[in-house]
C-alpha positions in Angstrom: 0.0 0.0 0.0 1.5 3.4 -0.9 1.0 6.4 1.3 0.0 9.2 -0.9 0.3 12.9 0.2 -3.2 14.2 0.4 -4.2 16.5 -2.6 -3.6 20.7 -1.8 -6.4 22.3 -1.6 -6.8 25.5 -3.7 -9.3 28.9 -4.3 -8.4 31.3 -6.9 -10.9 34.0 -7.6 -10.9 36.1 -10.9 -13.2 39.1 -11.6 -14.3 40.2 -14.7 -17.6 42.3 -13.8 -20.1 41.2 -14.0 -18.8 37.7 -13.5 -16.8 36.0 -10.8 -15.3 32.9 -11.4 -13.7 30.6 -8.4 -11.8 27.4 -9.3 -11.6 25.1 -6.6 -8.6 22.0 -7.1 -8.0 19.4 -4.6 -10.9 18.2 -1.6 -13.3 20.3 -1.0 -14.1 18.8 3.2 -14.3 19.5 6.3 -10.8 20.7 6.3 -11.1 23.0 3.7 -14.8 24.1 3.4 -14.3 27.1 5.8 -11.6 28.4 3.6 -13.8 28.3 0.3 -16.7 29.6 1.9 -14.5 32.6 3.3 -12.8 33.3 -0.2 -16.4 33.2 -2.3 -17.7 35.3 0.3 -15.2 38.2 0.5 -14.8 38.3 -3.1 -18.6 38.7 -3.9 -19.3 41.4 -1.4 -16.3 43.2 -2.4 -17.3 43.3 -5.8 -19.6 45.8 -7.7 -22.4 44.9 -10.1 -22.2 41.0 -9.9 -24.5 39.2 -12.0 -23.1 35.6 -11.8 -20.9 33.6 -9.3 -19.1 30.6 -11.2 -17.2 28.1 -9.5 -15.2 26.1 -11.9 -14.7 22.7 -10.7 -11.8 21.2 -12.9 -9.7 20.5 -10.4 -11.6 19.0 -8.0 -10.4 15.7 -6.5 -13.3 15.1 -4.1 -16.2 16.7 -1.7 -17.9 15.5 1.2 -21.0 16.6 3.4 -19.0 19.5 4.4 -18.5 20.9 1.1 -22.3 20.0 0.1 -23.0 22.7 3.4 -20.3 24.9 1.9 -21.8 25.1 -1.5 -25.5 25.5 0.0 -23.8 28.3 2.4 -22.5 30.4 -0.9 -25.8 29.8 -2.9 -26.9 31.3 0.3 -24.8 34.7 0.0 -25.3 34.7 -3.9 -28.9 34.7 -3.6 -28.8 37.5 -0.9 -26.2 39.9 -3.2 -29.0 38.9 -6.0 -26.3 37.0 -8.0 -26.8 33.7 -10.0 -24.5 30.9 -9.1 -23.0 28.3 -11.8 -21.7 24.8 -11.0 -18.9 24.5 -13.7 -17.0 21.5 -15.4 -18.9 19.1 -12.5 -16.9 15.9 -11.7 -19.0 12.7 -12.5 -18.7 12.2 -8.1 -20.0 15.7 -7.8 -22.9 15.3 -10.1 -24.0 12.2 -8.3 -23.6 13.7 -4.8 -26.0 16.8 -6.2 -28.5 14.0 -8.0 -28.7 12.2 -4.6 -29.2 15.0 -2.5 -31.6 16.9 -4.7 -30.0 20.1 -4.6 -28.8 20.3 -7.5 -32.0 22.7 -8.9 -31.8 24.7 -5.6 -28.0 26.0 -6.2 -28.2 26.4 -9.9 -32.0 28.5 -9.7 -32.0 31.8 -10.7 -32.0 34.3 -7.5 -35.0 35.8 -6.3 -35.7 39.2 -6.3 -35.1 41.4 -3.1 -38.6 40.7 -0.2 -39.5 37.6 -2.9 -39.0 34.0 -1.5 -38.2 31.5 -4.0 -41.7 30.1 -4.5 -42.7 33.4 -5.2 -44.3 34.5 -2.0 -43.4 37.4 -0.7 -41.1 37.2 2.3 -42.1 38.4 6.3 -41.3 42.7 5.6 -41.3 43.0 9.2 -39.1 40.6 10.3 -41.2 39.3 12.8 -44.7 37.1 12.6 -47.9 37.9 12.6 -50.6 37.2 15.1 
């Protein structure tokens, strides 16, 4: 059995207004989820006039449950800063983990507009319920 050095995890943002594009190499797990989450993050909100977030999976070697949360967590900040996130160049092993999770539709949806929920409803304006 060989001992293989575990695969370096990297996050290299590029903007071009009005598109970011993040490529993520190596595992994307518990490990190294915080890291991408941090780098998406500071790079959307301190960018102007976004329209699309694409992370460009070439060089991924593998995800867990972690990174599932981590991608949920961005589609969670792009659909706040009203952007539209893109799942590039998928892996066969991240396809299927999006197929048997269902999520694939939810990160890839178009974002709602600002006080609209993504059924279409409109959202609670006063931030707390009704009675």
């Amino acid at each position: 059995m060989t001992n293989l050095p575990p695969i370096q995890f990297t996050v290299t943002a590029h903007r071009e207004p009005p598109t970011l594009t993040v490529r993520v190499g190596g595992e994307l797990d518990y490990d190294t989820c915080g890291e991408f989450v941090d780098a998406v993050v500071r790079e959307l909100y301190d960018a102007t006039e976004l329209r699309d977030v694409r992370l460009d999976f070439t060089d991924l070697a593998w995800i867990d449950s972690s990174g599932l949360s981590a991608l949920l967590m961005i589609h969670r900040h792009t659909s706040t800063a009203g952007t539209i996130l893109h799942l590039d160049h998928r892996p066969e092993f991240l396809q299927r983990m999006l197929e048997l999770t269902n999520v694939l539709d939810h990160l890839t949806a178009p974002a709602a507009p600002a006080g609209i929920e993504a059924d279409g409803r409109r959202g609670d304006v006063t931030g707390a319920g009704a009675t």
